[in-house]
C-alpha positions in Angstrom: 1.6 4.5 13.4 -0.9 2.4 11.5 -2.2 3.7 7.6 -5.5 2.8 6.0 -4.8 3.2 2.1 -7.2 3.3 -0.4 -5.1 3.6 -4.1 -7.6 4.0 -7.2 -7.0 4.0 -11.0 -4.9 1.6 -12.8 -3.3 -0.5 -10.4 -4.8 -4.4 -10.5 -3.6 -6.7 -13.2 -0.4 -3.9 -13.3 1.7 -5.6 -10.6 0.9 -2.7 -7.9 0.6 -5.3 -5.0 4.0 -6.7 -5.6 5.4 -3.0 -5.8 3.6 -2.3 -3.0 5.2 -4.9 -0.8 8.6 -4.9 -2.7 8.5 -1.1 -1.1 6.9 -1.5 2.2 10.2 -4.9 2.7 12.7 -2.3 1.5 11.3 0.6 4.0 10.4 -1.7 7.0 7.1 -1.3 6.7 4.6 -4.1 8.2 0.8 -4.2 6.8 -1.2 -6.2 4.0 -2.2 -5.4 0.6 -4.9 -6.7 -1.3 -7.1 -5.9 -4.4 -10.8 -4.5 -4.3 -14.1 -5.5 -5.9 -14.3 -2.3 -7.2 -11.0 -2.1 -8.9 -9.3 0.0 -6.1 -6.1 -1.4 -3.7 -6.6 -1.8 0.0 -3.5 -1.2 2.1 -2.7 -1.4 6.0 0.4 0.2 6.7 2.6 0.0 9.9 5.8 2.1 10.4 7.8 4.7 11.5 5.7 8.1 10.2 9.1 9.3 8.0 9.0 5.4 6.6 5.0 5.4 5.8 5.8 9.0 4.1 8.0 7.8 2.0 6.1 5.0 1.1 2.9 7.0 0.0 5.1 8.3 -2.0 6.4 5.5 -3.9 2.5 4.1 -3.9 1.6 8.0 -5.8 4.0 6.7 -8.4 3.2 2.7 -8.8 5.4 0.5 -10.7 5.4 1.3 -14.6 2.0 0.3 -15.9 0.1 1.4 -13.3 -1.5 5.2 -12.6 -2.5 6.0 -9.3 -4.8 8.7 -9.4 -5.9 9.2 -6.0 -4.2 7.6 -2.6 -6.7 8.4 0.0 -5.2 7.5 3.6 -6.0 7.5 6.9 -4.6 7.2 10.6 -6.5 4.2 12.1 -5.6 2.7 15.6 -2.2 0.8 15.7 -2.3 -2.7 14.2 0.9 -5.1 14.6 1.9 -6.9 11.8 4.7 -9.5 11.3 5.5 -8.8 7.9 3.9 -7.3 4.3 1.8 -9.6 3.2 -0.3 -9.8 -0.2 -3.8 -11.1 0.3 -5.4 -13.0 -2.4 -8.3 -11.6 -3.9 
């Protein structure tokens, strides 16, 4: 099962990509995560549907300085990934 994740409120500049991945490594959870233009986080997340629950999970909570106020996702047609991977802005 592949996610489309859309995080908003404070997570850039808060470590919330490194969470993210730190999470999606210790879950086996495959994808990318990357930071928006407009201040949102854009992840793709491949996995196991108990795994990727879990995970949106962890992503509702963020590491300490960030707030997620809204994770919006969405089943898209299954990707294959290698690994989690943070893109660069």
């Amino acid at each position: 099962m592949t996610l489309h994740i859309i995080v908003s409120g404070i997570v850039q500049k808060v470590g919330y990509r490194k969470f993210a991945k730190k999470k999606a490594d210790e879950l086996g959870i495959t994808g990318s995560v990357k930071n928006l233009k407009d201040f949102n986080v854009e992840i793709f997340a491949n996995g196991d549907a108990e795994f990727l629950e879990a995970f949106i999970s962890l992503l509702k909570i963020g590491p300490e300085r960030a707030r997620a106020d809204q994770v919006h996702t969405q089943a898209i047609p299954q990707k294959q990934f290698h690994d989690f991977i943070i893109l660069k802005d």
